[in-house]
Every structure is written in C-alpha cells, then in structure tokens.
C-alpha positions as CSV (number, residue, x, y, z in Angstrom):
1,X,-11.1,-14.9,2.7
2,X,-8.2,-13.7,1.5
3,X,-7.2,-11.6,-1.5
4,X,-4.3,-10.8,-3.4
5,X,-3.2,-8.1,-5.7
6,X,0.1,-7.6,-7.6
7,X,2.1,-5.7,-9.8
8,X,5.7,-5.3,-11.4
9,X,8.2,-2.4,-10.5
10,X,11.3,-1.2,-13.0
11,X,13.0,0.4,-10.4
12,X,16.0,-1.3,-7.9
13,X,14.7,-2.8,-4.8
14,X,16.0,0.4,-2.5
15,X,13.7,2.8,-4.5
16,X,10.7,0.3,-4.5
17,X,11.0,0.1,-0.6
18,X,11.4,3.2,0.5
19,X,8.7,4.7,-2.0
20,X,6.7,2.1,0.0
21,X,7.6,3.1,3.3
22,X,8.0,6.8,3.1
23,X,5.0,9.0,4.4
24,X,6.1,12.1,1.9
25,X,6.2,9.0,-1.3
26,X,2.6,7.5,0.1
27,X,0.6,11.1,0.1
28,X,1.5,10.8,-3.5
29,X,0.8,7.3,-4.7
30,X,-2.0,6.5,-2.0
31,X,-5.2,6.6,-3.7
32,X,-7.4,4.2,-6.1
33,X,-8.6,7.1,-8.1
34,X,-8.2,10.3,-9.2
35,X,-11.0,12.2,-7.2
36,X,-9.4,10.7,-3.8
37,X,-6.4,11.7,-2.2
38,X,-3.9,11.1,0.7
39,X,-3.2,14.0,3.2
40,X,-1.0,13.0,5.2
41,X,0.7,9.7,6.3
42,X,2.9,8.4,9.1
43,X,5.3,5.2,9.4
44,X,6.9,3.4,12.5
45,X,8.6,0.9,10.2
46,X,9.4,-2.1,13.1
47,X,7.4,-4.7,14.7
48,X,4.6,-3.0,16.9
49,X,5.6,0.3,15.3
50,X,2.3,2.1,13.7
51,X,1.1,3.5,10.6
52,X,-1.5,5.7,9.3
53,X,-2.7,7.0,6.1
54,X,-5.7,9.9,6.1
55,X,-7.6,9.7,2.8
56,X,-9.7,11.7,1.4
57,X,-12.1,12.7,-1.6
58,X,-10.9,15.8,-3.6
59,X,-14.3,17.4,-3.4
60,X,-13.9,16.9,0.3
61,X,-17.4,15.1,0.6
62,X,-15.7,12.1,2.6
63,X,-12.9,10.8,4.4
64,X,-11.1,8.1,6.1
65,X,-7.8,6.9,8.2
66,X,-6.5,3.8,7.6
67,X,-4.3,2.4,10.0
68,X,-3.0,-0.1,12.0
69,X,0.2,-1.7,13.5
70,X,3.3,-3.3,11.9
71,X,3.8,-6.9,12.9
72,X,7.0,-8.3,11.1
73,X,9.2,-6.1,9.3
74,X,12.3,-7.5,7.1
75,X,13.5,-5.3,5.0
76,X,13.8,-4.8,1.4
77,X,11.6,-8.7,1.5
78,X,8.5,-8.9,3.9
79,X,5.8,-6.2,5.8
80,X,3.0,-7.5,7.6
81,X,0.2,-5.3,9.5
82,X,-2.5,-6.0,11.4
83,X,-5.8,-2.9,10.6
84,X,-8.5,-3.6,13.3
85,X,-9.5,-7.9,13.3
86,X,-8.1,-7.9,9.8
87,X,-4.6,-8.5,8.5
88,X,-2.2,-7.9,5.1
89,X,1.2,-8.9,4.0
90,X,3.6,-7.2,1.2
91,X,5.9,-9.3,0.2
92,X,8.7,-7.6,-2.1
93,X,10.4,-10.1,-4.7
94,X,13.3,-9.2,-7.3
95,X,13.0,-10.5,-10.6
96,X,14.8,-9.8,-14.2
97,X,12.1,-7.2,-15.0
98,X,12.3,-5.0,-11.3
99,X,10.2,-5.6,-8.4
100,X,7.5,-7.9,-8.0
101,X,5.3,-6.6,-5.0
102,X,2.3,-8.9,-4.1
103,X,0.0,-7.7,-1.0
104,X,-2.8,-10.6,0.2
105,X,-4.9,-8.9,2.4
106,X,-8.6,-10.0,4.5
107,X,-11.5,-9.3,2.8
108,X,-13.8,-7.7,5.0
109,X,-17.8,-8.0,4.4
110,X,-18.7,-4.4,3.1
111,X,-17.9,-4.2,-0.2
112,X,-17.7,-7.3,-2.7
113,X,-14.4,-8.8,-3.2
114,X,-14.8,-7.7,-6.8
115,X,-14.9,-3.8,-5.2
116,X,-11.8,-4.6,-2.8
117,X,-9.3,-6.4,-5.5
118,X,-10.2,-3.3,-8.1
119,X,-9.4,-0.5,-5.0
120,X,-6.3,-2.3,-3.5
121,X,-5.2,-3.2,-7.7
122,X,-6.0,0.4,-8.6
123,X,-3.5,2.1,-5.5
124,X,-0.6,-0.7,-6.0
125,X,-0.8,0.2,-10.1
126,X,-0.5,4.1,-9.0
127,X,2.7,3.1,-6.7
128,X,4.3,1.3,-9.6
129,X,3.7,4.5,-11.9
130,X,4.8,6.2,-9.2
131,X,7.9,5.0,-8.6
132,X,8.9,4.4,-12.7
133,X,7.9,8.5,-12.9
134,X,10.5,8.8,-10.1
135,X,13.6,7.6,-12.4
C-alpha cells in the first residue's frame, strides 16, 4: 500500500529544493517531534547516489538511520529512492501560493498506516516551517 503526504511551501522552488537536498538544512527539519532529532545527514543527489539520515531521541534512549539509494533525480521536479524492499517519490510542483511537495511512500507492516501518515505528515510540516523561517 501506498501512502501519501503533502504540504504547501511559500518559498521559490530553488530554496524548497535545496532545503530538501541539503544535509546541513535536513539535521534541522528532519524529525516528526520535538523530543527526536537528526544528527547528522549525507546526500549523493544522482541516480544510484546514496543518502542517509541518523535520527535520534533527545533523551538519547533510541536511535535509527534511515537510508537508502536515489533512483531518478530531476531537479527542482522529481526524487525517487529506494530504503531496503520499500520505495518513495517527492514530487515538487509550483503553484500560485509556493511549492507543493507531495511524497507517496510504502507502507511497511509495523506501525499502522494511521502511525506512518502522522510521522511522515509531522516531518514534511517541520520542512515547510522550516524553510518559510528561512526567508
């Protein structure tokens, strides 16, 4: 199954993207709450390239990477990666209002897809107020 989450960006397309793609930007959006954080992040931003993301609690109870490979990179429209058997795409859209960035992404069987839409929902809302604090 997949899911999809979304959110709305006033800022240019060139400042959406590279907040996106930028390992210094993602230690500071990357998280779904505030008792989690990323420390440290890495981005090979091209087809087979790879990318990481090291998050952890605050509290520093638990931890985890995420990462995977790139698999089709066009820029400033389209990133798709492959994490383990599972699979995501970003898709970046201009609008009137800024930046519509949509991410679908496979549901995987631990937590409920309730659990996964609010994580993934809560990190893409903390990029978008990232990015606006940025301007």
């Amino acid at each position: 199954m997949k899911i999809t989450v979304e959110t709305m960006v006033a800022a240019p397309m060139e400042e959406v993207w590279r907040a996106y793609t930028t390992p210094e930007d993602i230690k500071r959006w990357n998280a779904a709450s505030d008792d989690w954080h990323t420390t440290a992040a890495s981005v090979d931003l091209r087809a087979g390239g790879a990318f990481s993301s090291r998050m952890e609690a605050k509290d520093g109870s638990m931890g985890f990477d995420f990462a995977g490979t790139y698999t089709n990179v066009v820029e400033h429209k389209l990133i798709e990666y492959a994490f383990g058997d599972r699979t995501a795409q970003v898709g970046f859209d201009n609008t009137p209002k800024g930046v519509q960035v949509r991410v679908t992404f496979d549901a995987e069987t631990t937590h409920s897809i309730e659990q996964q839409r609010d994580g993934w929902q809560a990190i893409l809302n903390n990029f978008a107020r990232h990015v606006e604090a940025k301007r």
